[in-house]
C-alpha positions as CSV (number, residue, x, y, z in Angstrom):
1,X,-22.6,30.2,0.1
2,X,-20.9,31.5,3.3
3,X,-17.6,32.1,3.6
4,X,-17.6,28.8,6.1
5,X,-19.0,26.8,3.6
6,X,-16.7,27.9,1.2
7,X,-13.5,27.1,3.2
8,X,-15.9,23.4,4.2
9,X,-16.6,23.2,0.7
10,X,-12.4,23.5,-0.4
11,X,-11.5,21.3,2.6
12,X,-13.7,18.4,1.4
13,X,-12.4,19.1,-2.2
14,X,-8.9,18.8,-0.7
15,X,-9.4,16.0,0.9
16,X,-11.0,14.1,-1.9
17,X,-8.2,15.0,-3.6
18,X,-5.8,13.7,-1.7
19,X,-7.6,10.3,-1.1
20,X,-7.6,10.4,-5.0
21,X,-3.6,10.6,-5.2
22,X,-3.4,8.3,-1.8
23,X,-5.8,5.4,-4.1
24,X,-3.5,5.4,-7.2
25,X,-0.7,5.4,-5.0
26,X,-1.8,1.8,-3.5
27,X,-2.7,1.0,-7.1
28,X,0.8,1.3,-7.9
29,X,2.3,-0.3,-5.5
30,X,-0.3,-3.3,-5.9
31,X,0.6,-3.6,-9.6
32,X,4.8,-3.6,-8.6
33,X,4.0,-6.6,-5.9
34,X,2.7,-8.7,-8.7
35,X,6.3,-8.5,-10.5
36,X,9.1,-11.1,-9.8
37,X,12.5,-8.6,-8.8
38,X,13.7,-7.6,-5.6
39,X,11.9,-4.3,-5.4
40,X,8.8,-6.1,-6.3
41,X,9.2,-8.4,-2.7
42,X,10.1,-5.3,-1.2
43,X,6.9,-3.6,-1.7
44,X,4.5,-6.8,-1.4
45,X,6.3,-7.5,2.1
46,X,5.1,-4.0,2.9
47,X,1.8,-4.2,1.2
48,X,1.4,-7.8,3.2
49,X,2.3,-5.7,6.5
50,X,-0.3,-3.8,6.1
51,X,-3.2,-6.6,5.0
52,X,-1.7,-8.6,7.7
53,X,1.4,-7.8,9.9
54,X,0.9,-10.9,12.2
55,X,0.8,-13.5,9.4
56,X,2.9,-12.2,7.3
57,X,5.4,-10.9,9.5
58,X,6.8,-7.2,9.7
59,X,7.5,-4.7,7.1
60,X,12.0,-3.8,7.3
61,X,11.9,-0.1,6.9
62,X,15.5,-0.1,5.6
63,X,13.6,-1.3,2.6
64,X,13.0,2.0,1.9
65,X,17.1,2.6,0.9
66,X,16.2,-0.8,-1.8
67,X,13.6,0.5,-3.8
68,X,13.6,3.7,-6.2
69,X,12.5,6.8,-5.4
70,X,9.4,6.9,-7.3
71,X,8.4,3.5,-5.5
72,X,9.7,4.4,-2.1
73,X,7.4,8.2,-2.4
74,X,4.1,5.8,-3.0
75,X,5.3,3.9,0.2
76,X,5.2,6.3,1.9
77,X,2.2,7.9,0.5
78,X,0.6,4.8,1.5
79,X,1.5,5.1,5.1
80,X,0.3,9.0,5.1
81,X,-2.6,7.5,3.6
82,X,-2.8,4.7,6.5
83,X,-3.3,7.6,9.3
84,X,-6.2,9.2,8.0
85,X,-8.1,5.9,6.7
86,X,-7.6,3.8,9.1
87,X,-8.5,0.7,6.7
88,X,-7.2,-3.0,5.2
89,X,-6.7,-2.6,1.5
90,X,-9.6,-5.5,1.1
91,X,-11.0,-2.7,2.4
92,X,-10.6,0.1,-0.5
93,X,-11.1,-2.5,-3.2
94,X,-7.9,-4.2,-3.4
95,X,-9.1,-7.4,-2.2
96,X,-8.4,-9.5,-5.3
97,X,-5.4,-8.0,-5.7
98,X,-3.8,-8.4,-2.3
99,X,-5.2,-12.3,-2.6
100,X,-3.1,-12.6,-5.3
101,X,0.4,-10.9,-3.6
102,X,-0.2,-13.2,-0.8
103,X,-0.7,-16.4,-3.4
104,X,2.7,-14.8,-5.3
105,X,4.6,-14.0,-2.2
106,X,3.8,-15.8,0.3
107,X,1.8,-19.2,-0.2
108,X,4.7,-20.3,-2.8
109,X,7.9,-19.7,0.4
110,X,4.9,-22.0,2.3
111,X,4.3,-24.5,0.7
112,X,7.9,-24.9,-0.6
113,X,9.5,-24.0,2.4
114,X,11.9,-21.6,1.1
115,X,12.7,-18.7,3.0
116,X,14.2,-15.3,2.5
């Protein structure tokens, strides 16, 4: 192996790497959305930015200062993750689970008009 493909050969090893750390990240945060306290509405509104901004209105990045520290790192993870990928999360797997944020989250302030 050449040195080039060597330093190729780490890069790519990085990089899967970091997508690895970036997927269990999202995983995270997918499983705190599905929760019922105010951190877990946090991070489904941000999760819900992200699967749809338009419907399901903005993500309020003073958020951040309402969440713990653990919680708000994966956020942001997340968004690092964002740049690179480029993706929905239906579109790393997380279909079925971002389905059921929205149904939590969302679909029960529609149907009952409640807002918050």
């Amino acid at each position: 192996m050449t040195g080039k493909e060597m330093i190729e050969s780490s890069a790519n090893t990085g990089a899967a790497e970091r997508r690895e750390a970036w997927m269990q990240s999202v995983a995270r945060l997918m499983r705190i959305a599905m929760g019922d306290t105010g951190q877990c509405r946090r991070v489904a509104d941000f999760l819900l930015a992200w699967h749809n901004a338009e419907e399901n209105g903005g993500f309020d990045p003073t958020d951040f200062w309402n969440v713990d520290a653990a919680i708000a790192e994966d956020m942001l993870t997340a968004l690092r993750f964002l740049l690179t990928e480029n993706r929905y999360p239906g579109d790393l797997g997380f279909q079925k689970e971002i389905d059921r944020i929205w149904e939590l989250w969302t679909a029960s302030k529609r149907s009952s008009g409640r807002s918050s």
